[in-house]
C-alpha positions in Angstrom: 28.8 92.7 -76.7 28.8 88.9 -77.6 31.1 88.3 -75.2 30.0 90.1 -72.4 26.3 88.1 -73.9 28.2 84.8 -73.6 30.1 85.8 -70.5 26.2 86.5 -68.5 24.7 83.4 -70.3 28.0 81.1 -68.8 27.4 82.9 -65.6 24.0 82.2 -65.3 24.5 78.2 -67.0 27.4 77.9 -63.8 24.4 78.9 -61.2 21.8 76.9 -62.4 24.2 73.8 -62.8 25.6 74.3 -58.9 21.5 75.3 -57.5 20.7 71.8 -59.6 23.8 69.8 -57.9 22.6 71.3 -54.4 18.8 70.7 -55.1 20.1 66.9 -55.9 22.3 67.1 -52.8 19.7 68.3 -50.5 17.6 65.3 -51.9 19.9 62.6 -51.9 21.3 63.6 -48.0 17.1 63.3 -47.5 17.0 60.0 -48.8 20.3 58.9 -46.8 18.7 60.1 -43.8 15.9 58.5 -44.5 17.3 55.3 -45.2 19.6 56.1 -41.8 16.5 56.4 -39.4 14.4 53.3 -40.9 17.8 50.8 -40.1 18.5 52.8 -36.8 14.6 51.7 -35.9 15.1 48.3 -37.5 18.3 47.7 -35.4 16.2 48.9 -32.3 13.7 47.3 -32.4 13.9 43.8 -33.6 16.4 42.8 -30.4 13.2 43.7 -28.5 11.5 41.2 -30.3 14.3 39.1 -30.1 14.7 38.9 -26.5 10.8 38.0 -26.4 10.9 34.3 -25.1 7.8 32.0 -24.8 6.6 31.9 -21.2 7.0 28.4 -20.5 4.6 27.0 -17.8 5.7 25.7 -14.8 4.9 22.2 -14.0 2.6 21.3 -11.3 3.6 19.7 -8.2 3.7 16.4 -8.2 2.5 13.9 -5.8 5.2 11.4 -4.0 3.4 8.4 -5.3 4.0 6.5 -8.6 1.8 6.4 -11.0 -0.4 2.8 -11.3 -2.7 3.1 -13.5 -1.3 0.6 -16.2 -0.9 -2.1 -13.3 -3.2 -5.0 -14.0 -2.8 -8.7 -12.9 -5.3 -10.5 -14.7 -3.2 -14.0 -15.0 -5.5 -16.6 -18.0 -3.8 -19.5 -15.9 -6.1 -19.6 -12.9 -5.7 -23.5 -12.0 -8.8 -23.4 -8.7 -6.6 -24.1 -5.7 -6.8 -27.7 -3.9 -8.9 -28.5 -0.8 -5.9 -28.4 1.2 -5.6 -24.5 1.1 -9.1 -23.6 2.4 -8.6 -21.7 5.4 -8.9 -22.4 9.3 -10.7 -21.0 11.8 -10.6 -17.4 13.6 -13.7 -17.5 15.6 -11.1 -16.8 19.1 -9.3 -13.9 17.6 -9.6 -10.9 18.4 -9.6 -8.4 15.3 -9.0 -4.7 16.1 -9.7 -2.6 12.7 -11.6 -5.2 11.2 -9.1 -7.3 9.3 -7.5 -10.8 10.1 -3.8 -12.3 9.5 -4.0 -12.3 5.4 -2.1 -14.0 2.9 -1.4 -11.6 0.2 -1.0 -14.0 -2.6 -3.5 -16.1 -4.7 -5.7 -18.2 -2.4 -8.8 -19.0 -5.1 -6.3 -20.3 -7.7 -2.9 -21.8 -7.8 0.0 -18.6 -7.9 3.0 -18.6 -9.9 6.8 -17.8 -9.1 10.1 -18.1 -11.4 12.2 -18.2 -7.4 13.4 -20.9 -5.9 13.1 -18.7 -3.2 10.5 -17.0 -2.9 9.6 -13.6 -1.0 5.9 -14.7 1.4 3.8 -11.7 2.7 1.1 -11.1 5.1 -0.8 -8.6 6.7 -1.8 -8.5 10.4 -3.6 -5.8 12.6 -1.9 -7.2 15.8 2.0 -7.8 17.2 1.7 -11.5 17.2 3.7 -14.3 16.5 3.5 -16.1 13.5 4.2 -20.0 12.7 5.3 -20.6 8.8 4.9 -23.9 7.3 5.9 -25.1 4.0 4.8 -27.8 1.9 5.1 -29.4 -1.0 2.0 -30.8 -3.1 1.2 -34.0 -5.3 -1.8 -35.2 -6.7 -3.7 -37.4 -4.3 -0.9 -37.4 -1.6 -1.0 -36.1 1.4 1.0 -32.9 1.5 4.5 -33.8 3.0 5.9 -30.5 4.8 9.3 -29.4 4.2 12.0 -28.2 6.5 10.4 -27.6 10.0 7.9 -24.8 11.2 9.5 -21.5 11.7 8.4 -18.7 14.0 8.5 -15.5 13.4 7.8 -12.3 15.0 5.0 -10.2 13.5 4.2 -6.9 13.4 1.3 -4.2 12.5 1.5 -3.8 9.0 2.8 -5.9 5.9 5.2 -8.8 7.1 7.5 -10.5 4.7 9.3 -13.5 4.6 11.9 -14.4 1.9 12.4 -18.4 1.7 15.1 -19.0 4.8 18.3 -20.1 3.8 17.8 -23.8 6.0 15.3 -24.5 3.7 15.5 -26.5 0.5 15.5 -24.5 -2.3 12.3 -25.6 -4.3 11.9 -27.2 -7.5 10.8 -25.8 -11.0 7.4 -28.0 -12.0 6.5 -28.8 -8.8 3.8 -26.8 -6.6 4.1 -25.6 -3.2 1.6 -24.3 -0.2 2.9 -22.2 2.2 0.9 -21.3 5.6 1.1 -19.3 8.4 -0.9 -20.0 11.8 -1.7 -17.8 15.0 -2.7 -18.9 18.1 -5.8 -16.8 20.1 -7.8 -17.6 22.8 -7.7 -21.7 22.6 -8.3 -21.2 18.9 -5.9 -20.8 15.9 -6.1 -18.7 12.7 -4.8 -20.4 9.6 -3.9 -19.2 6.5 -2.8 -21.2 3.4 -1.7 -20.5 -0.4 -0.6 -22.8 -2.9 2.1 -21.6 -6.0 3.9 -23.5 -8.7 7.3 -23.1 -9.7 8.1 -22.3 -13.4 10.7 -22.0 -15.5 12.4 -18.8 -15.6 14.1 -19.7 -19.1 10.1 -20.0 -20.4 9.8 -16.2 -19.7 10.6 -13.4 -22.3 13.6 -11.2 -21.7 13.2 -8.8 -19.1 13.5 -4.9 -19.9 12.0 -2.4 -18.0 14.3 -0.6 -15.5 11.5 1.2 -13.5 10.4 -0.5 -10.4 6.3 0.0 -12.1 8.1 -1.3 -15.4 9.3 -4.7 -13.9 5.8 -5.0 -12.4 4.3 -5.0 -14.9 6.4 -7.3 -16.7 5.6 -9.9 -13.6 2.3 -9.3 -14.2 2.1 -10.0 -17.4 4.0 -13.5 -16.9 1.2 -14.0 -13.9 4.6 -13.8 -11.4 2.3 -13.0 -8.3 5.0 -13.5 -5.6 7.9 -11.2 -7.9 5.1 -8.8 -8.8 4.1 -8.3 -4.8 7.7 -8.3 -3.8 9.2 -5.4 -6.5 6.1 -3.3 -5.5 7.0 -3.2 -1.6 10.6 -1.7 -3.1 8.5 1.4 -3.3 8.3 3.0 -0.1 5.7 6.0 0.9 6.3 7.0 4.3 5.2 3.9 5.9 2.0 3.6 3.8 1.9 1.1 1.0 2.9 2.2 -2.6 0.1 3.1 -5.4 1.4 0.3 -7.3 1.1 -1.8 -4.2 -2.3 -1.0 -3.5 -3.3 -1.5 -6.7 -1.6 -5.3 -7.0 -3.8 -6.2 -4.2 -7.0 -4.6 -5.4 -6.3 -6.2 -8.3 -5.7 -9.6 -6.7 -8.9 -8.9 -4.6 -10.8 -8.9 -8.1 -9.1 -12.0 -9.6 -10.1 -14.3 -6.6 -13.8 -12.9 -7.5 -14.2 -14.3 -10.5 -13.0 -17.9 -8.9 -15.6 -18.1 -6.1 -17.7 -21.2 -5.7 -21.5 -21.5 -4.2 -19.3 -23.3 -1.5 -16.9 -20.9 -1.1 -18.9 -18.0 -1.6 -19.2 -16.1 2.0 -15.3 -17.1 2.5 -14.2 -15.2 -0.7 -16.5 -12.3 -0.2 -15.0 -11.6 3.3 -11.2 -12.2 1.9 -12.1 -9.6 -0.8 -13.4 -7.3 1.3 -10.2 -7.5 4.2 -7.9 -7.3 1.0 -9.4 -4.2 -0.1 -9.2 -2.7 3.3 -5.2 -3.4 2.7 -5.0 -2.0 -0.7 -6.2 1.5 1.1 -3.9 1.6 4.4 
């Protein structure tokens, strides 16, 4: 009887050990399965989120001009120009939008270049033919004109003129007035502008790459004439260049400042012609 006792008791110790290991099975392969699903959903989602990228706006179309906003030319060396650039008369010529044959350099006051050869420019409203005269300045002298008057064929527009080879190059320290001259109806239109040549050793070193860059670097040395001449570099489909437009309004407001009661009307009308310019 004990046997058979210890044999049912075994029996029924081996069942309950082997329903305990499945019971622990069952849980265990729950957990597994558990764990299984939560990294299956881990590893399917988070490339979703991974392949979420920032949407990055496009830029907005940008205009063909150069920006000109930091172009100033406010030069603290204004030196009032001499009696000898005051300019001639224009009462015969015919003006079709308004605006005369006009320097576009310092008039008011005394320009500046670091060239020996400097670039000259002018506007005109008319195909006509221009006659350039150079000459150099001293103090209570009469001006003695160098090399001998050149014509030249102008157009609509801006006109330039870079210092011709068969004449002298000019002198650092000394000062300069340039003119042009058309002829209309038994009168003649005359146009003067007096610059000094500096040093260019006197200048800091030069940095700026950009076309606006070096402009402003003339500007800030008061270098009208390499100022004028790097902006026209810039071309806009005929038109002239923001930072080219601006240089002029700017030089339109310089001359301003430098009016006298006597030359009050002449100013005025040269500021207004130049700000027509600044906006063709």
């Amino acid at each position: 009887m004990t046997s058979v006792f210890f044999s049912k008791q075994s029996d029924n110790w081996v069942a309950y050990i082997m329903n305990y290991q499945s019971f622990s099975f069952l849980l265990l392969s729950r957990k597994f399965t558990s764990i299984f699903v939560g990294i299956s959903f881990i590893i399917n989602i988070f490339p979703a989120f991974a392949e979420v990228k920032p949407q990055v706006p496009k830029p907005a179309n940008r205009t063909t001009k150069a920006p000109s906003s930091g172009i100033v030319f406010k030069p603290r060396d204004r030196k009032p120009a001499s009696e000898n650039s005051r300019a001639g008369g224009s009462r015969g010529c015919a003006i079709s939008n308004g605006i005369p044959i006009t320097q576009l350099a310092p008039q008011a006051f005394i320009g500046k270049t670091a060239s020996t050869r400097p670039m000259f420019a002018w506007y005109m409203s008319s195909s006509q033919t221009v006659e350039f005269r150079l000459f150099e300045l001293k103090s209570g002298a009469t001006p003695k004109q160098i090399g001998e008057p050149k014509e030249i064929s102008g157009t609509v527009g801006i006109n330039k003129l870079k210092l011709p080879l068969d004449y002298p190059e000019l002198t650092v320290g000394k000062t300069y007035l340039w003119q042009i001259a058309i002829n209309c109806e038994n009168d003649v239109n005359v146009n003067r502008a007096e610059f000094t040549v500096i040093n260019p050793q006197s200048l800091p070193k030069k940095q700026s790459t950009s076309i606006e860059g070096r402009v402003n670097y003339y500007t800030e040395n008061e270098l009208w004439y390499e100022a004028f001449e790097e902006s026209l570099k810039v071309a806009n489909n005929g038109k002239l260049s923001s930072i080219a437009s601006k240089l002029i309004q700017e030089l339109a407001q310089s001359e301003i400042s430098m009016k006298s009661e006597a030359d009050i009307e002449n100013v005025k009308n040269r500021t207004e012609y130049l700000q027509k310019i600044s906006a063709i």
